[in-house]
Backbone as JSON, one array per atom type, in Angstrom:
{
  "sequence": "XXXXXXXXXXXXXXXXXXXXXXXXXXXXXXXXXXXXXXXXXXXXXXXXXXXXXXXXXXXXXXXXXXXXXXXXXXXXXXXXXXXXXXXXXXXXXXXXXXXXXXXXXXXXXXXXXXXXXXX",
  "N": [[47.86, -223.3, 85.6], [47.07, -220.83, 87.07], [46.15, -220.26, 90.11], [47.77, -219.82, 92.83], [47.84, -219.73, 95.81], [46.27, -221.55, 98.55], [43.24, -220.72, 100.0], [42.35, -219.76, 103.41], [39.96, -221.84, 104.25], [40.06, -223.39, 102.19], [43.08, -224.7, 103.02], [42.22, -225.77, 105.48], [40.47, -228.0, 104.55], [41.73, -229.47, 102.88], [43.91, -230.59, 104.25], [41.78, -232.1, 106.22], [41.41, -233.82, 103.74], [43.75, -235.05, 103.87], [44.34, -236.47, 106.38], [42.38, -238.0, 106.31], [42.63, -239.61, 104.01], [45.41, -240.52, 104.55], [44.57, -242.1, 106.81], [43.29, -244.19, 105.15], [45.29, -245.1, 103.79], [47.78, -246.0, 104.92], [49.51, -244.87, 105.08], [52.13, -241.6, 105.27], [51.31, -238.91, 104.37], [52.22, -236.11, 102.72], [52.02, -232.43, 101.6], [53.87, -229.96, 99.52], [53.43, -226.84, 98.39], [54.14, -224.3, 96.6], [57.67, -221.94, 95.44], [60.13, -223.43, 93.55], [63.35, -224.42, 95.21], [66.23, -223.95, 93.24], [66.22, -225.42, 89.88], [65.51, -227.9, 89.19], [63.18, -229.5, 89.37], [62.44, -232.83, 90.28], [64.04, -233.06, 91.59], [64.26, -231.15, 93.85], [61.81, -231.73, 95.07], [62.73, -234.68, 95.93], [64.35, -234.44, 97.67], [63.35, -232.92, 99.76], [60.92, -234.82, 100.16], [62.92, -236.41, 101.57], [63.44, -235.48, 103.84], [61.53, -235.98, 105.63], [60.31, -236.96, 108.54], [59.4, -239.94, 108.33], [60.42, -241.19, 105.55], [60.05, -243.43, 104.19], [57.6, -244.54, 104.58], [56.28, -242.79, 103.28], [54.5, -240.1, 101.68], [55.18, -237.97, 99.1], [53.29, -235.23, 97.81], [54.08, -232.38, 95.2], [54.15, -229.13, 94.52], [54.89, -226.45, 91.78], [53.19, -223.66, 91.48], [53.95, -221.59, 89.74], [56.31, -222.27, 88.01], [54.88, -224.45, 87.25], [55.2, -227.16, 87.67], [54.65, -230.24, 88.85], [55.36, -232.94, 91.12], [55.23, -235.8, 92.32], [57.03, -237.93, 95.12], [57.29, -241.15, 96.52], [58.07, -243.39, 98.98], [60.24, -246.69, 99.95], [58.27, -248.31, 101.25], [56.08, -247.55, 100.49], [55.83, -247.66, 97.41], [55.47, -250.57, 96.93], [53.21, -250.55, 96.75], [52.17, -248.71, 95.42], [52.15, -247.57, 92.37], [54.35, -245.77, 90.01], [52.98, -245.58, 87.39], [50.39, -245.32, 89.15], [51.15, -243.44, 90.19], [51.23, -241.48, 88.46], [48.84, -241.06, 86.85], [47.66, -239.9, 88.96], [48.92, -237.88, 88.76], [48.2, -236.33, 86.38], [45.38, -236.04, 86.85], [45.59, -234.07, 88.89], [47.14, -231.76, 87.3], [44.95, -231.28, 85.79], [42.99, -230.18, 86.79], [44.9, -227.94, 87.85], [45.32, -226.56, 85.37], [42.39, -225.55, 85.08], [42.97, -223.75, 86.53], [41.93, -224.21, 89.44], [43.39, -224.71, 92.01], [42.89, -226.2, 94.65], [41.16, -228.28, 94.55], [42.58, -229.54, 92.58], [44.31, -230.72, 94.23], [43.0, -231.85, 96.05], [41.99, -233.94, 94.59], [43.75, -235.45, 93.75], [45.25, -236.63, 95.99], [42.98, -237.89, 97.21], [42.89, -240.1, 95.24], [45.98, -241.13, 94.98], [45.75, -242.36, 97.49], [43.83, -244.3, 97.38], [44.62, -245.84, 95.2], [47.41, -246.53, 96.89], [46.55, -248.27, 98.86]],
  "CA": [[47.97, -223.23, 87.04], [46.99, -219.54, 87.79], [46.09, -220.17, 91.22], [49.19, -220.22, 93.85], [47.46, -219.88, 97.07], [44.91, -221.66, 98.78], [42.34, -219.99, 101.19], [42.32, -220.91, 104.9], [38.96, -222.6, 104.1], [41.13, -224.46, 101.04], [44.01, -225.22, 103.0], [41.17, -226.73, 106.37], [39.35, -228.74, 104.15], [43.19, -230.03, 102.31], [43.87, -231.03, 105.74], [41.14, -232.9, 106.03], [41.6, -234.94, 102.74], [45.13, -235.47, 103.93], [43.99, -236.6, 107.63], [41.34, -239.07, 106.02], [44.05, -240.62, 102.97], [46.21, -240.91, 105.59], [44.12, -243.5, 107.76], [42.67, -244.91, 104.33], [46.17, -245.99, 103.1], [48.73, -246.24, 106.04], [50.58, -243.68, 104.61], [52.09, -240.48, 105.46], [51.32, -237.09, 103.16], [52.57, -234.67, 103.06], [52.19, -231.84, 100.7], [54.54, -228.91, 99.23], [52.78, -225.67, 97.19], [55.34, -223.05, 96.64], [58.71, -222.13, 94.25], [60.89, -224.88, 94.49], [64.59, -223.99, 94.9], [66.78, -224.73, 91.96], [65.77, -225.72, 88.33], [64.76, -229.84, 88.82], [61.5, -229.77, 90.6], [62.17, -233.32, 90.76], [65.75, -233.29, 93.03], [63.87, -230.25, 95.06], [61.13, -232.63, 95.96], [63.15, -235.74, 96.54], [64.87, -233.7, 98.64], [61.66, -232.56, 100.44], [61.06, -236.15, 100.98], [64.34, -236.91, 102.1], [63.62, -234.61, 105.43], [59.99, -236.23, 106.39], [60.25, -238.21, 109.72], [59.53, -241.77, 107.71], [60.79, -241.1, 103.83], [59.84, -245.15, 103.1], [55.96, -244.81, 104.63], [55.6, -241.17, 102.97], [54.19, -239.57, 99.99], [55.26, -236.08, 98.8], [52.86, -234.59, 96.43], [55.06, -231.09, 95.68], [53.69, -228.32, 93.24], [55.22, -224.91, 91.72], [52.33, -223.21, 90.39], [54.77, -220.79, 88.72], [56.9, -223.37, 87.23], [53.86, -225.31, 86.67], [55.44, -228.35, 87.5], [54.12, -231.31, 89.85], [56.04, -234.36, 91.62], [54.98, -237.2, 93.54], [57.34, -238.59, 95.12], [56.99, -242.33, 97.45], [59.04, -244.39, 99.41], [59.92, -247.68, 99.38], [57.1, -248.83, 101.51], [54.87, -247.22, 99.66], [56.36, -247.83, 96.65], [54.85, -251.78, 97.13], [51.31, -250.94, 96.42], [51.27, -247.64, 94.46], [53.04, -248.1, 90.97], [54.82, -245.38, 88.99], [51.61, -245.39, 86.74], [49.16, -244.78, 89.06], [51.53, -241.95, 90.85], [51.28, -240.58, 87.35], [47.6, -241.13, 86.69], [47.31, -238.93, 90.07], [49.62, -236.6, 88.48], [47.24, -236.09, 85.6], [44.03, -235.17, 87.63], [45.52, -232.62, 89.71], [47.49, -230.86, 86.31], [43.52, -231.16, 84.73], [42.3, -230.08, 87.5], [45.42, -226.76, 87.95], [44.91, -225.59, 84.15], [41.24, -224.6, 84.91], [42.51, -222.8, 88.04], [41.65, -225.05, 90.83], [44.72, -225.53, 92.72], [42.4, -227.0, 95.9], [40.57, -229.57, 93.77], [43.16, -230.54, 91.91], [45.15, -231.43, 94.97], [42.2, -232.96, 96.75], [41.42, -234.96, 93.68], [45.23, -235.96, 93.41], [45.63, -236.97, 97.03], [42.6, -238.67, 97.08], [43.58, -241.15, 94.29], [47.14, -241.72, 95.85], [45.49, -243.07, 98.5], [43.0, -245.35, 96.74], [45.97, -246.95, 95.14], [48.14, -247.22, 97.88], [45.93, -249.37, 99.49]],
  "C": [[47.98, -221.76, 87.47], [46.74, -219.49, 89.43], [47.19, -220.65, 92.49], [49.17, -220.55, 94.76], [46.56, -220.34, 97.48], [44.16, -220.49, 100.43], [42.75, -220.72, 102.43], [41.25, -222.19, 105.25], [39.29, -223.72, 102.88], [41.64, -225.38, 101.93], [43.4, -226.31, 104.52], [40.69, -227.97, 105.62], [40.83, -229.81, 103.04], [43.5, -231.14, 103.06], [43.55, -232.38, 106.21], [41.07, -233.99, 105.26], [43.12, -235.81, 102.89], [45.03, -236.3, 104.75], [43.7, -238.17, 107.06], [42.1, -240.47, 104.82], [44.72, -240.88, 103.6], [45.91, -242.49, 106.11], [43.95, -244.34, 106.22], [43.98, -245.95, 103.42], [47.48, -245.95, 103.69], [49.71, -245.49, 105.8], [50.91, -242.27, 105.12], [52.02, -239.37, 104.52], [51.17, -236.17, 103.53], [52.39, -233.47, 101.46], [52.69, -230.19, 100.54], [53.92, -228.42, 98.33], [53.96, -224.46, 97.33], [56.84, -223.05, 95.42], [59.44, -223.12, 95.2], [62.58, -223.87, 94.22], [65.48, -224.65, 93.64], [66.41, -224.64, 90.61], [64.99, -226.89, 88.08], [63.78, -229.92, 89.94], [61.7, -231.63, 91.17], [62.97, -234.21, 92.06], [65.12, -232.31, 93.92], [62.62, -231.55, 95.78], [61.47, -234.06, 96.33], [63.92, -235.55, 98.03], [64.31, -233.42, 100.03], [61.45, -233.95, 101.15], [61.94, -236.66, 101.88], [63.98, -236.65, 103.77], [62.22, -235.34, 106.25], [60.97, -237.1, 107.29], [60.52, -239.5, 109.12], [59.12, -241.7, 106.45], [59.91, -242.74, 103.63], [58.44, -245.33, 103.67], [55.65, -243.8, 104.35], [55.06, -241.29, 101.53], [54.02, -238.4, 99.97], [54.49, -235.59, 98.2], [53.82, -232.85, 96.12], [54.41, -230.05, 94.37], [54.31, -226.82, 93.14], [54.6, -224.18, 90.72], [53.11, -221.88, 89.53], [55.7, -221.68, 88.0], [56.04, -224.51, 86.15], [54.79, -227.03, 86.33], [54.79, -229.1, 88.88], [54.66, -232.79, 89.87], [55.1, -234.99, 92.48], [56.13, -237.66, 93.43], [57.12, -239.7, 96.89], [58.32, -242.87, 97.81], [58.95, -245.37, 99.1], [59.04, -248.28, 99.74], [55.47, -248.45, 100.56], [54.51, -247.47, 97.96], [55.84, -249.76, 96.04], [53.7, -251.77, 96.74], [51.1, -249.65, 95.44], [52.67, -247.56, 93.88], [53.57, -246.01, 90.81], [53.33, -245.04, 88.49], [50.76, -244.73, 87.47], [49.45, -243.49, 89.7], [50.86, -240.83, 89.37], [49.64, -239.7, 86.78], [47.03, -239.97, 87.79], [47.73, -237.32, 89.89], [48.8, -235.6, 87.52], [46.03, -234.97, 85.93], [44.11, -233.9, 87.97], [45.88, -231.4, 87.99], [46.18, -230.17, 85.44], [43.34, -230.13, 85.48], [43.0, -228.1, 87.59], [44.98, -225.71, 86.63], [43.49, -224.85, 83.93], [41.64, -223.82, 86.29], [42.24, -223.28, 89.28], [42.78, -225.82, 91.14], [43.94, -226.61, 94.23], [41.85, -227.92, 95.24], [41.52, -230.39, 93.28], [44.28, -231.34, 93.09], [44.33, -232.68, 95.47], [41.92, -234.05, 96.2], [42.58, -235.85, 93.6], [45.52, -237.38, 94.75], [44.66, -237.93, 97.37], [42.9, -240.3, 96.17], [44.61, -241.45, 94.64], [46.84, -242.27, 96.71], [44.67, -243.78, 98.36], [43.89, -246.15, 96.16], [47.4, -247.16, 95.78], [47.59, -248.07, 98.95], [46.88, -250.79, 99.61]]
}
């Protein structure tokens, strides 16, 4: 995960994939890039969740490309149609996707797929 920051033409076109997963799986996403506070990336991003507007129709994706760690976390509505597994399977892509360097792909690729199986 060498890449930390996205461009403004990254973080437009992010946006966009967020906008469009959004309508495609009734869900809200949201996504965190940055150090996380603490040590447990995955109590900083439950946390994270905790604060959205509607925690039980959300989905966090959260990443600390210096930590090089990556959460998803879902509510319980969401939690109904997209498993554990395929959060994980989503988790996968993007980590493929960070180790060559492409922090914007690997999100878009991530966020896409969370929202194909939260359908």
């Amino acid at each position: 995960m060498a890449t930390t920051a996205l461009t403004s033409a990254e973080q437009a076109a992010l946006d966009a994939t967020i906008r469009a997963a959004e309508q495609a799986c009734r869900a809200e996403i949201s996504v965190f890039v940055g150090p996380i506070e603490g040590h447990d990336p995955h109590a900083f991003a439950t946390s994270l969740h905790n604060t959205l507007v509607l925690p039980s129709r959300s989905i966090l994706v959260m990443v600390d490309p210096t930590m090089r760690a990556v959460e998803v976390v879902t509510g319980g509505e969401v939690r109904r149609a997209l498993t554990d597994a395929e959060a994980a399977l989503a988790v996968e892509e993007m980590t493929r996707s960070f180790a060559e360097g492409d922090l914007a792909g690997g999100l878009t690729r991530g966020i896409r797929l969370l929202a194909e199986h939260a359908r």
